[in-house]
PQR file of N, CA, C, O and H, with PARSE charges and radii, in Angstrom:
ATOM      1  N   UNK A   1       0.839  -1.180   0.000 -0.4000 1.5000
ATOM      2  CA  UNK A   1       0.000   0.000   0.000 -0.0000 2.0000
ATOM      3  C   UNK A   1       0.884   1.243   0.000  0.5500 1.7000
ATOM      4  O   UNK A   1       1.914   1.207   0.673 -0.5500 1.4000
ATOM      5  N   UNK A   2       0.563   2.387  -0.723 -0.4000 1.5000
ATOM      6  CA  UNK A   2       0.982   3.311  -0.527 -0.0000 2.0000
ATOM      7  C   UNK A   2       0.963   4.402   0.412  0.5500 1.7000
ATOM      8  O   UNK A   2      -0.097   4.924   0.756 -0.5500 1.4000
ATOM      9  H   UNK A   2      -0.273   2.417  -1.270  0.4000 1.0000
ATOM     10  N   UNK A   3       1.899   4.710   0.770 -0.4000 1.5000
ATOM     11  CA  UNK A   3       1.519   6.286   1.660 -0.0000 2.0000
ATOM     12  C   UNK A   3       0.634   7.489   1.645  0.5500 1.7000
ATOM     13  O   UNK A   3       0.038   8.124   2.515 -0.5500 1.4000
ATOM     14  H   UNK A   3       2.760   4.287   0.491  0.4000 1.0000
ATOM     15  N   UNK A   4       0.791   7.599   0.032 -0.4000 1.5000
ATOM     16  CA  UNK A   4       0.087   8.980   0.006 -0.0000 2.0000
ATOM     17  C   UNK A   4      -1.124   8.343  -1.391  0.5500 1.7000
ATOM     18  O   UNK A   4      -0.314   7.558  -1.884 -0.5500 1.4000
ATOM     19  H   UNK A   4       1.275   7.084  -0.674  0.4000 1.0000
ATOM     20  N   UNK A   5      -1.849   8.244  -1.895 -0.4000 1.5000
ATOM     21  CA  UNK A   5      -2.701   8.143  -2.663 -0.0000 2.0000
ATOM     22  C   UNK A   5      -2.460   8.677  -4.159  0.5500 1.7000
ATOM     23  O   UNK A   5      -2.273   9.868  -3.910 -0.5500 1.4000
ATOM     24  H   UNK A   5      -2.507   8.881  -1.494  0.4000 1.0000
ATOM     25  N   UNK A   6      -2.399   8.615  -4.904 -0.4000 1.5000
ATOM     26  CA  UNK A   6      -2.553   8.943  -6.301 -0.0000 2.0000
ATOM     27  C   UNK A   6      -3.330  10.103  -6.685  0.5500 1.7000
ATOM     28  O   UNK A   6      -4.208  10.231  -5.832 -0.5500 1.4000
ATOM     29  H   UNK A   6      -2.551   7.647  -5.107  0.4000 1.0000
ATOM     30  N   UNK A   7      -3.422  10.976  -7.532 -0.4000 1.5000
ATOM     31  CA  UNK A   7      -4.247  12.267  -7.681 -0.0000 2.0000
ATOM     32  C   UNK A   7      -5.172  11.735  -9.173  0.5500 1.7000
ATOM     33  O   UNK A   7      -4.488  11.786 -10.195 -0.5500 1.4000
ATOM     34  H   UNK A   7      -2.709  10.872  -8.225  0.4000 1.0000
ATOM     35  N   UNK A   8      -6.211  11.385  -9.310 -0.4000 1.5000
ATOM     36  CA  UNK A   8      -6.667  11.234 -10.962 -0.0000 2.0000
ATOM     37  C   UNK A   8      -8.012  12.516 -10.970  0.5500 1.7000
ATOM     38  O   UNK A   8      -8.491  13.023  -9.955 -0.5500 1.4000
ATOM     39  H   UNK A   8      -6.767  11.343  -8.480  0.4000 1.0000
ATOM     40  N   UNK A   9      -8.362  12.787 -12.221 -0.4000 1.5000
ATOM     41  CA  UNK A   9      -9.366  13.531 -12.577 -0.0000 2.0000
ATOM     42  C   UNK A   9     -10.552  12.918 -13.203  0.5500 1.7000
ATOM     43  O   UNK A   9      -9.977  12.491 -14.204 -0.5500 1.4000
ATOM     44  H   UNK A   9      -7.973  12.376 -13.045  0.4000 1.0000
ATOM     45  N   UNK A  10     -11.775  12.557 -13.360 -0.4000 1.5000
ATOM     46  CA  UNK A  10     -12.386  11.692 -13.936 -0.0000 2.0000
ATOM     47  C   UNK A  10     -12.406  12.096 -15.808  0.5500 1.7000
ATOM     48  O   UNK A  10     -12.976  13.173 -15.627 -0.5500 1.4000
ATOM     49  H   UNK A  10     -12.243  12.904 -12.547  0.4000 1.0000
ATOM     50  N   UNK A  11     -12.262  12.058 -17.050 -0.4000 1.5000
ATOM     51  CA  UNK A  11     -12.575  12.347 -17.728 -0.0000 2.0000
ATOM     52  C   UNK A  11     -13.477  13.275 -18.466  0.5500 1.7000
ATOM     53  O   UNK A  11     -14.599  13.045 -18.016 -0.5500 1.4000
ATOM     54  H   UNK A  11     -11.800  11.184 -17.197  0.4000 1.0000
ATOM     55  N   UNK A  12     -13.539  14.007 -19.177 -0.4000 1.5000
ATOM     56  CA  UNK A  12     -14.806  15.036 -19.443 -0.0000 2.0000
ATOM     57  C   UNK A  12     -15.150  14.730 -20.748  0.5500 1.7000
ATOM     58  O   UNK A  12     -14.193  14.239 -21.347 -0.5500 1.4000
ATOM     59  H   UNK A  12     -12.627  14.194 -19.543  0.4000 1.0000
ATOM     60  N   UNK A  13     -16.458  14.865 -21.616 -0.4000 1.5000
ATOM     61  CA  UNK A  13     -16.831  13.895 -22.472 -0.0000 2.0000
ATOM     62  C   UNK A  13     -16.024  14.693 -23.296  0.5500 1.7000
ATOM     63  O   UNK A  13     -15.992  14.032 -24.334 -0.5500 1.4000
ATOM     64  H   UNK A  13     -17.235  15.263 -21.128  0.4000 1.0000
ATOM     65  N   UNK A  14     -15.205  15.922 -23.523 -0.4000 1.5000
ATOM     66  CA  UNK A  14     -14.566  16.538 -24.474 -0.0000 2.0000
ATOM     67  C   UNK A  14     -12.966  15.862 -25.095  0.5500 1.7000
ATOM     68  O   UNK A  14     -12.307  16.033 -26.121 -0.5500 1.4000
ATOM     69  H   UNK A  14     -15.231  16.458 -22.680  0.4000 1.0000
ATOM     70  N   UNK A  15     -12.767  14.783 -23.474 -0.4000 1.5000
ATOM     71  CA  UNK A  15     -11.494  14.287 -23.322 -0.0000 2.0000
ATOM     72  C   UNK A  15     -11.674  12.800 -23.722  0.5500 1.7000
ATOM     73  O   UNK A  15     -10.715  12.029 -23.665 -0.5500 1.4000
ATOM     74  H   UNK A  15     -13.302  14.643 -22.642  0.4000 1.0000
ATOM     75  N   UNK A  16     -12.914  12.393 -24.131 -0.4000 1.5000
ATOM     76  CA  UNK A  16     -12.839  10.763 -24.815 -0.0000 2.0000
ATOM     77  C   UNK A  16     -12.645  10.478 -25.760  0.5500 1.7000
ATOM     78  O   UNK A  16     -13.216   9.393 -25.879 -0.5500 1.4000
ATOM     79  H   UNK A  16     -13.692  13.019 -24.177  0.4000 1.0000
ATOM     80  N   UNK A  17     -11.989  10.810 -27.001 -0.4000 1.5000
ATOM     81  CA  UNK A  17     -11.722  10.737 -28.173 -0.0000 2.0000
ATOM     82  C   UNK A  17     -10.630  10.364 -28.274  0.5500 1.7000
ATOM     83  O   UNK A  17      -9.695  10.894 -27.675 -0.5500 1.4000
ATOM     84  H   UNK A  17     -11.525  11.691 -26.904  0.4000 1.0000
ATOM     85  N   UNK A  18     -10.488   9.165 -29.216 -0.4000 1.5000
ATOM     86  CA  UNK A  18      -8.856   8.678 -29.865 -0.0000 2.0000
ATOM     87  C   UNK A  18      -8.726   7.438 -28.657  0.5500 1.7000
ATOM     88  O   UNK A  18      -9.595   6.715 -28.171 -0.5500 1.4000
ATOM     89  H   UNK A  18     -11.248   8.734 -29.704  0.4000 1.0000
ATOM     90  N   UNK A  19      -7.127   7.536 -28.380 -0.4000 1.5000
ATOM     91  CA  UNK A  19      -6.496   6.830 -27.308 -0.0000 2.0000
ATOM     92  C   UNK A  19      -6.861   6.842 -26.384  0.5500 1.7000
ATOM     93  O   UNK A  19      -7.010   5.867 -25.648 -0.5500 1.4000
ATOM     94  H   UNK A  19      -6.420   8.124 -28.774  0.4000 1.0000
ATOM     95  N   UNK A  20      -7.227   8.487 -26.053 -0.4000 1.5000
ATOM     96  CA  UNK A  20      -7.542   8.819 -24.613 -0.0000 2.0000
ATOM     97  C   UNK A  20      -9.379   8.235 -24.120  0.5500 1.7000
ATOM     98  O   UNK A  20     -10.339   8.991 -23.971 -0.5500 1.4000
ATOM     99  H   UNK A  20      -7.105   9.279 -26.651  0.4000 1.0000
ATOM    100  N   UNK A  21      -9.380   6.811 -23.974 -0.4000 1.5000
ATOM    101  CA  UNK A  21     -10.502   6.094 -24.176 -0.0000 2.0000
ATOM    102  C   UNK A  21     -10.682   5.514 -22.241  0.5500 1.7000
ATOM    103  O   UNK A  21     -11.763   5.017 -21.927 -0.5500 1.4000
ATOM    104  H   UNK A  21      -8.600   6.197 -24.096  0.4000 1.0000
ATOM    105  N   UNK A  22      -9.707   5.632 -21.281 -0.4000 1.5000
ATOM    106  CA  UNK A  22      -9.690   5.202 -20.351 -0.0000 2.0000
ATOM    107  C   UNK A  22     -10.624   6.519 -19.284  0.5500 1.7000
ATOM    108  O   UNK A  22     -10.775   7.716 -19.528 -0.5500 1.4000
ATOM    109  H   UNK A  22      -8.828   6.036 -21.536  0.4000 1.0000
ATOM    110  N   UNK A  23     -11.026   5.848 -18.302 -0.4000 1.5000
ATOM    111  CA  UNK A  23     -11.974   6.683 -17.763 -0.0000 2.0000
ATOM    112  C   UNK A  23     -11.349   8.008 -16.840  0.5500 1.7000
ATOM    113  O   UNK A  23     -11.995   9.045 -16.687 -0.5500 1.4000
ATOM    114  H   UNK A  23     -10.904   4.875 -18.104  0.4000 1.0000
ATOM    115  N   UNK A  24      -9.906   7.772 -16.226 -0.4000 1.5000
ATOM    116  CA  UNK A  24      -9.162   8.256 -15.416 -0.0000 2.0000
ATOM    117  C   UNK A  24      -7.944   9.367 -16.339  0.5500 1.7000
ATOM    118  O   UNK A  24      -7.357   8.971 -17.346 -0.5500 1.4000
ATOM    119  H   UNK A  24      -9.382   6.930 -16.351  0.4000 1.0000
ATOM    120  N   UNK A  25      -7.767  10.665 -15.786 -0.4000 1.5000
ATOM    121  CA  UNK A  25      -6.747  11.132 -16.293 -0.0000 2.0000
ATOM    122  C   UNK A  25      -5.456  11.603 -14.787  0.5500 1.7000
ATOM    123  O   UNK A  25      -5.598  12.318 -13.796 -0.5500 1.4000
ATOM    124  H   UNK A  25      -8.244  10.986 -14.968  0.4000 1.0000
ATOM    125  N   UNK A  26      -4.383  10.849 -15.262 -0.4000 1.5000
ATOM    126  CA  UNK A  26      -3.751  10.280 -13.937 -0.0000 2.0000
ATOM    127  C   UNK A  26      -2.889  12.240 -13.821  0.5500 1.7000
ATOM    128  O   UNK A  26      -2.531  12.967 -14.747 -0.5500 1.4000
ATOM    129  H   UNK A  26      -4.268  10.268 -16.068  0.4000 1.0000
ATOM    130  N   UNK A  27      -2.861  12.385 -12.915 -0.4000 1.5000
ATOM    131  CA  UNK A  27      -2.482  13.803 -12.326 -0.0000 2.0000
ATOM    132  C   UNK A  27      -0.857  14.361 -11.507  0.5500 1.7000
ATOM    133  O   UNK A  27      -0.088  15.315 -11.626 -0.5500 1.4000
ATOM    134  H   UNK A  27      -3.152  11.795 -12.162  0.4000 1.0000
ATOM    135  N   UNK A  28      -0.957  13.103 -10.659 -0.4000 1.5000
ATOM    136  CA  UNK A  28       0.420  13.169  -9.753 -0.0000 2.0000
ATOM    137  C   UNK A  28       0.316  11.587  -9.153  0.5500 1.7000
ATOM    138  O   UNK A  28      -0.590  11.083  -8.490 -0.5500 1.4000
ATOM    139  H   UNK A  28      -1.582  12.329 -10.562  0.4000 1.0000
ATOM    140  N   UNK A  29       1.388  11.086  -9.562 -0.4000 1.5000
ATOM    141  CA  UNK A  29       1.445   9.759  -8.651 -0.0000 2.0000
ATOM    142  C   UNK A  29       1.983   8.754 -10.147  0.5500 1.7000
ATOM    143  O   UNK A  29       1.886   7.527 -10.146 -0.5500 1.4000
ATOM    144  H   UNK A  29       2.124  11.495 -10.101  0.4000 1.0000
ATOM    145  N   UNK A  30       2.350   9.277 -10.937 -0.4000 1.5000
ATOM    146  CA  UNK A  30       2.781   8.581 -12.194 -0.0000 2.0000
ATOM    147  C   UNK A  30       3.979   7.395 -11.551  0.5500 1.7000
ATOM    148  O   UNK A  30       3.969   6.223 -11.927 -0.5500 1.4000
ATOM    149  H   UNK A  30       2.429  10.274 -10.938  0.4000 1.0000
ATOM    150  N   UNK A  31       4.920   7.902 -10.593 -0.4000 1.5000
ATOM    151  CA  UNK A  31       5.926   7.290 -10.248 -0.0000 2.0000
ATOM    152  C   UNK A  31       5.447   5.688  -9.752  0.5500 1.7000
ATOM    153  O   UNK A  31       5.779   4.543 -10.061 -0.5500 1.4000
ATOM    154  H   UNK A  31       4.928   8.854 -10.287  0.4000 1.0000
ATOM    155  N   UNK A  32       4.582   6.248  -8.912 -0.4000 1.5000
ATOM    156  CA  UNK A  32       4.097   5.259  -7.451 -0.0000 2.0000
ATOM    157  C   UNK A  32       2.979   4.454  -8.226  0.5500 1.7000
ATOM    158  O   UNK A  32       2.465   3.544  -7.575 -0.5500 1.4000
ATOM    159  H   UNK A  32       4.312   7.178  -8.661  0.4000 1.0000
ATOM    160  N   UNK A  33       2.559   4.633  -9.412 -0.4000 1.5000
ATOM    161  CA  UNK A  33       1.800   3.733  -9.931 -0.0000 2.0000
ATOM    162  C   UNK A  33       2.337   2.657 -11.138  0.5500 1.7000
ATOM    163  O   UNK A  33       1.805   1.680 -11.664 -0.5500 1.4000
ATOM    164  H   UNK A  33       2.976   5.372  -9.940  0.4000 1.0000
ATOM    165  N   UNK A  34       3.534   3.259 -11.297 -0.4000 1.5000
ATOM    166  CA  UNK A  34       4.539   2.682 -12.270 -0.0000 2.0000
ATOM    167  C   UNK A  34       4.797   1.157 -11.090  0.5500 1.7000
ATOM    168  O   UNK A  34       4.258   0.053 -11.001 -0.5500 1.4000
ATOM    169  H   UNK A  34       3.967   4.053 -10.870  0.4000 1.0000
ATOM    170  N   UNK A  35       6.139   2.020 -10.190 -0.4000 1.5000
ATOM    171  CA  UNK A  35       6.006   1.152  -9.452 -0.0000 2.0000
ATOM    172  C   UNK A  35       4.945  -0.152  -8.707  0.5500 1.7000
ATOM    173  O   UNK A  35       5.364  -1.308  -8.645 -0.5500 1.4000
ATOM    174  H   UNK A  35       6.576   2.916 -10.263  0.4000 1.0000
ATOM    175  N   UNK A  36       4.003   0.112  -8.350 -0.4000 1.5000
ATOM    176  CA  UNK A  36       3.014  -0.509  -8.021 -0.0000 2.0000
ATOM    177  C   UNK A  36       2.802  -1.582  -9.208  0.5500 1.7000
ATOM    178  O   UNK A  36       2.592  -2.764  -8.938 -0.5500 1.4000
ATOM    179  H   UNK A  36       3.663   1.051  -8.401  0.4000 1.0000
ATOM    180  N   UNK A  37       2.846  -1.262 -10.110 -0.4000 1.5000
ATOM    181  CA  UNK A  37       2.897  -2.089 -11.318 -0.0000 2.0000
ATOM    182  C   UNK A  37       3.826  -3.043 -11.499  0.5500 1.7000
ATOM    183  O   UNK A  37       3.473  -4.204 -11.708 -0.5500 1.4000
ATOM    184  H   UNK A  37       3.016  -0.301 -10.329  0.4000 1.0000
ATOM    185  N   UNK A  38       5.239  -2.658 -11.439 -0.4000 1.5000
ATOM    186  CA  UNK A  38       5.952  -3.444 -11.450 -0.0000 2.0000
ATOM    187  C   UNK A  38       5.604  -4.760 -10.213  0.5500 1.7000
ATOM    188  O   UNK A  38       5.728  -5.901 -10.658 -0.5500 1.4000
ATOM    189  H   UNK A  38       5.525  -1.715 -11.269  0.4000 1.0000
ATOM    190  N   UNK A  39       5.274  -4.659  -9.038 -0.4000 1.5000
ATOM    191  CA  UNK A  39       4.930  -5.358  -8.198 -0.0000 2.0000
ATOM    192  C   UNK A  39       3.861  -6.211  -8.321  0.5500 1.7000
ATOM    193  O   UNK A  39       3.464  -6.980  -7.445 -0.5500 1.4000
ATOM    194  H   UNK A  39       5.173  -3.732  -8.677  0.4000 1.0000
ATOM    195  N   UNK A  40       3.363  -6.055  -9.507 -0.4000 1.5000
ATOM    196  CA  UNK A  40       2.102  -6.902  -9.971 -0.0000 2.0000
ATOM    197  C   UNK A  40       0.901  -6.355  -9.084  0.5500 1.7000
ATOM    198  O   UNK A  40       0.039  -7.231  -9.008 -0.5500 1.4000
ATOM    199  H   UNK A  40       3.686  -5.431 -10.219  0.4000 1.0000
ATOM    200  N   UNK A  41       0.667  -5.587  -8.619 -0.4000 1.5000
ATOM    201  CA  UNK A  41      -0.457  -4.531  -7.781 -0.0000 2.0000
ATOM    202  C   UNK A  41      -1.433  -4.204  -8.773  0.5500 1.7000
ATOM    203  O   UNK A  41      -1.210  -3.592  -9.817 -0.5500 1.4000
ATOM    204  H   UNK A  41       1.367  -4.876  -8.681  0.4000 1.0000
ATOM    205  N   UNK A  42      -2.672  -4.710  -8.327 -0.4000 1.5000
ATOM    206  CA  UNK A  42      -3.581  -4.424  -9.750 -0.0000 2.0000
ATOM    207  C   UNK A  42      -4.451  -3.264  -9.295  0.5500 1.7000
ATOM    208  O   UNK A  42      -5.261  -2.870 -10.134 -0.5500 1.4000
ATOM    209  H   UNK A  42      -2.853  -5.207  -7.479  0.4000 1.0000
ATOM    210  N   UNK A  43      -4.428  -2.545  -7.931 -0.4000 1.5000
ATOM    211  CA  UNK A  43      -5.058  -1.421  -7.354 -0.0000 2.0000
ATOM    212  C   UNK A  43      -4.364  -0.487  -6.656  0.5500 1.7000
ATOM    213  O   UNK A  43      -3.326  -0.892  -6.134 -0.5500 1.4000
ATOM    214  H   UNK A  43      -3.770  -2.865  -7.249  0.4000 1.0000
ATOM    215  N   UNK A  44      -4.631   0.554  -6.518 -0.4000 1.5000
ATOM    216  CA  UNK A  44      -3.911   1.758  -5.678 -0.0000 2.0000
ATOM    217  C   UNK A  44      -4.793   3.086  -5.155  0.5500 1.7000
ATOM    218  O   UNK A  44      -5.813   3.607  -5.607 -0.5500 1.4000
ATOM    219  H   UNK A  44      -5.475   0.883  -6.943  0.4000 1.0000
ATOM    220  N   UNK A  45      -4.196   3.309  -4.343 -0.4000 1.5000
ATOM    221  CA  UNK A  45      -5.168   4.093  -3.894 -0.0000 2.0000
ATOM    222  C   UNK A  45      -5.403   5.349  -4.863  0.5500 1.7000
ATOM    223  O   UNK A  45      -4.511   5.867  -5.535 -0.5500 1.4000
ATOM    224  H   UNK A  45      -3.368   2.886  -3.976  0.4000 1.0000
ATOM    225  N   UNK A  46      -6.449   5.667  -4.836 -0.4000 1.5000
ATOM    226  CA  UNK A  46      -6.667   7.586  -5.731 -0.0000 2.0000
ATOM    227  C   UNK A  46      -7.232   8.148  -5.027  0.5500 1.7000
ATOM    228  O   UNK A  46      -7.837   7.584  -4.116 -0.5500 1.4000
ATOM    229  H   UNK A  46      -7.173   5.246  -4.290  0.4000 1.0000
ATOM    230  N   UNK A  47      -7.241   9.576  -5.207 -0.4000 1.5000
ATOM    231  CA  UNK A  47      -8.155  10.676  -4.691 -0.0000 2.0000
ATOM    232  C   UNK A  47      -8.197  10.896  -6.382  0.5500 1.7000
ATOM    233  O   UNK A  47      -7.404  10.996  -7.319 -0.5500 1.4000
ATOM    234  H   UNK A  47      -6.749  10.034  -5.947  0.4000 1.0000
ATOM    235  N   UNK A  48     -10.126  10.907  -6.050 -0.4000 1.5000
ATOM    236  CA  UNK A  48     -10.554  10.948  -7.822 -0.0000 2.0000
ATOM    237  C   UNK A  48     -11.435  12.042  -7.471  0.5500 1.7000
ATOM    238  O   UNK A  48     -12.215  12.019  -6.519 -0.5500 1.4000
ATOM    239  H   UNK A  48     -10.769  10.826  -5.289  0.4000 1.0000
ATOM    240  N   UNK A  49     -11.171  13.660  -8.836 -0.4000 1.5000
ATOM    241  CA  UNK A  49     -11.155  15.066  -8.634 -0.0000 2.0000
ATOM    242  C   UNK A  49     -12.362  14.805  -9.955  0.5500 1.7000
ATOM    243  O   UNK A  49     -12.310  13.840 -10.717 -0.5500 1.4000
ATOM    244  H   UNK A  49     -10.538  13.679  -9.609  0.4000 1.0000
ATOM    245  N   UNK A  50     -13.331  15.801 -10.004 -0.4000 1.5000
ATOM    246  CA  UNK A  50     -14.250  15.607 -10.775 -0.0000 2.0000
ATOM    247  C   UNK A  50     -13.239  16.539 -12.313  0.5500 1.7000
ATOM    248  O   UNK A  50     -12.235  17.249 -12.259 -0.5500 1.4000
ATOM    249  H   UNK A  50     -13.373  16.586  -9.385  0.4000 1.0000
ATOM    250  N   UNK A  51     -14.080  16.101 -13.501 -0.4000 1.5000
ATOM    251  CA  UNK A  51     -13.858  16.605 -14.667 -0.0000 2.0000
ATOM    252  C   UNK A  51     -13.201  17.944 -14.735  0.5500 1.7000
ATOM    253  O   UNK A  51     -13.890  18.926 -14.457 -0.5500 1.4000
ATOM    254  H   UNK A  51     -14.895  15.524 -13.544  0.4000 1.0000
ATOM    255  N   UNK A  52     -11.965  18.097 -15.069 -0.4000 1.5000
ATOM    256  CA  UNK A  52     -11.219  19.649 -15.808 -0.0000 2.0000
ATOM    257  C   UNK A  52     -10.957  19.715 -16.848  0.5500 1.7000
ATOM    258  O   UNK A  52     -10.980  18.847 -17.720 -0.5500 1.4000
ATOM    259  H   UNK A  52     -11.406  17.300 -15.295  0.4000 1.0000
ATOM    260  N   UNK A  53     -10.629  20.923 -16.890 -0.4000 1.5000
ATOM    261  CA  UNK A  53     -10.071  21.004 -18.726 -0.0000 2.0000
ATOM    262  C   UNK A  53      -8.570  20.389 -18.388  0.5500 1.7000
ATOM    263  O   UNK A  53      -8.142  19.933 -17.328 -0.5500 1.4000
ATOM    264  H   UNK A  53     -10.610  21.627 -16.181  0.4000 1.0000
ATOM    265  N   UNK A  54      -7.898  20.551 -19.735 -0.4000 1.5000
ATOM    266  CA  UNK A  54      -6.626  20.399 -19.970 -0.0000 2.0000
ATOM    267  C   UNK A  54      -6.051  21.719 -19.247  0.5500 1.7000
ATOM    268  O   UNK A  54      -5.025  21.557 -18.587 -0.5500 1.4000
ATOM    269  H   UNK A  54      -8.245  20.921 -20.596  0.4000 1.0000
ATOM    270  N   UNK A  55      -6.312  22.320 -19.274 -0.4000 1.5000
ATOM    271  CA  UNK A  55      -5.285  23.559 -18.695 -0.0000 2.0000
ATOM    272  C   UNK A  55      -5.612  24.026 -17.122  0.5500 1.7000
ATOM    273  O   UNK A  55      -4.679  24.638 -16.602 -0.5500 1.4000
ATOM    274  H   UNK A  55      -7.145  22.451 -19.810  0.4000 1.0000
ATOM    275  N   UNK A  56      -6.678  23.849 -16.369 -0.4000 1.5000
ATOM    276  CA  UNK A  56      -6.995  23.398 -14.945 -0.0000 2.0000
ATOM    277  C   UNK A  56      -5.832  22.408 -14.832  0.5500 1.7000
ATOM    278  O   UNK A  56      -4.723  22.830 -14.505 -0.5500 1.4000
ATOM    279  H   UNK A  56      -7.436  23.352 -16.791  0.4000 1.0000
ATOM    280  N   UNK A  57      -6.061  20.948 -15.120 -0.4000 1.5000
ATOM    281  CA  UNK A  57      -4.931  20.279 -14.822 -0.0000 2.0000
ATOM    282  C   UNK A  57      -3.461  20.545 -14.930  0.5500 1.7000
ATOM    283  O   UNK A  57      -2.782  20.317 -13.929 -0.5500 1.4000
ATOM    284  H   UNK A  57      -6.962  20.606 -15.385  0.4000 1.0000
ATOM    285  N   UNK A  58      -2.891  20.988 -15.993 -0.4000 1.5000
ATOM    286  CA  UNK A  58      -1.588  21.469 -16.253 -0.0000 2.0000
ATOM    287  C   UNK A  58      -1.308  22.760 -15.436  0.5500 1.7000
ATOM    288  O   UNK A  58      -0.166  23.193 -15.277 -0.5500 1.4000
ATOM    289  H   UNK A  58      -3.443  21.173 -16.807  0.4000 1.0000
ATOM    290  N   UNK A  59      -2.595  23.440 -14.848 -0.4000 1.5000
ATOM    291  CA  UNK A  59      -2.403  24.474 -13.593 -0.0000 2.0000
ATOM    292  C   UNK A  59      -1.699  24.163 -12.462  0.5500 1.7000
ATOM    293  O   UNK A  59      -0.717  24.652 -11.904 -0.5500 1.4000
ATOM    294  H   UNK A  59      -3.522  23.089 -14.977  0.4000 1.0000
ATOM    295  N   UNK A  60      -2.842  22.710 -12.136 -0.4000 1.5000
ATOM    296  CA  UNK A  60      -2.853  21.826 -10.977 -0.0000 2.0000
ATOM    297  C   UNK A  60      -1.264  21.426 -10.563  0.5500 1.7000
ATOM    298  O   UNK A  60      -0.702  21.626  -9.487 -0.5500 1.4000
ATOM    299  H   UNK A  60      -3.639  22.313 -12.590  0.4000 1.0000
ATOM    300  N   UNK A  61      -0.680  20.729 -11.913 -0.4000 1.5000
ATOM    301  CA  UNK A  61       0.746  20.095 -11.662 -0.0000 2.0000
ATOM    302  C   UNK A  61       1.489  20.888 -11.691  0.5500 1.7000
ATOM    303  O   UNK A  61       2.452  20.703 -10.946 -0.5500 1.4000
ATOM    304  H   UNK A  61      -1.136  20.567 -12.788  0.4000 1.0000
ATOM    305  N   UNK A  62       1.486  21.952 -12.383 -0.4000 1.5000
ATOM    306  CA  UNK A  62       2.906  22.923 -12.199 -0.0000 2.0000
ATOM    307  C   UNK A  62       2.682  23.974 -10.571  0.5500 1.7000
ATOM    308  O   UNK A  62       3.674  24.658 -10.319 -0.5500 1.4000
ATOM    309  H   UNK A  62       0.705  22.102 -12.988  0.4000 1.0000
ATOM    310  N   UNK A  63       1.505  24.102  -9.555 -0.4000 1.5000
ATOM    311  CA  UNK A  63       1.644  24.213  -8.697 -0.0000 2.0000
ATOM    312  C   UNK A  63       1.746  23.441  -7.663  0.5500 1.7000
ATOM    313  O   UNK A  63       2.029  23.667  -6.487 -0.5500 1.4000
ATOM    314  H   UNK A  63       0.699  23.546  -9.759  0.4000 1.0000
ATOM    315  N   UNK A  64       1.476  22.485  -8.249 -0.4000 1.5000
ATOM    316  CA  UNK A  64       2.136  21.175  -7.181 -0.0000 2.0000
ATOM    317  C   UNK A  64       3.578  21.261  -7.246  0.5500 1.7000
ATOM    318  O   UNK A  64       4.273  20.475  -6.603 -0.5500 1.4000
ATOM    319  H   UNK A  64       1.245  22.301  -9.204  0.4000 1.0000
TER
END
């Protein structure tokens, strides 16, 4: 288990097109979910943030 939780955003129907087909847009915690992966961990914790734009989020991480 992790310490601190994962940050995701839920998708906005503007953001489902193409690749970007998964329901989650992952925020902060890229490292710790990599990892977790490698460990064969098929869950992790999130704090799941309702729908933003692209540029809310890219707000979000560069003041993190």
């Amino acid at each position: 288990m992790t310490l601190q939780p994962i940050r995701v955003y839920e998708r906005g129907e503007d953001q489902k097109t193409g690749k970007k087909d998964k329901p989650y847009i992952l925020s902060f915690g890229s490292r710790r979910c990599a990892a977790m992966e490698l460990l064969g961990r098929e869950a992790i914790r999130a704090v799941v943030f309702p729908p933003a734009t692209d540029a809310e989020i890219a707000q979000a991480r560069a003041v993190e």
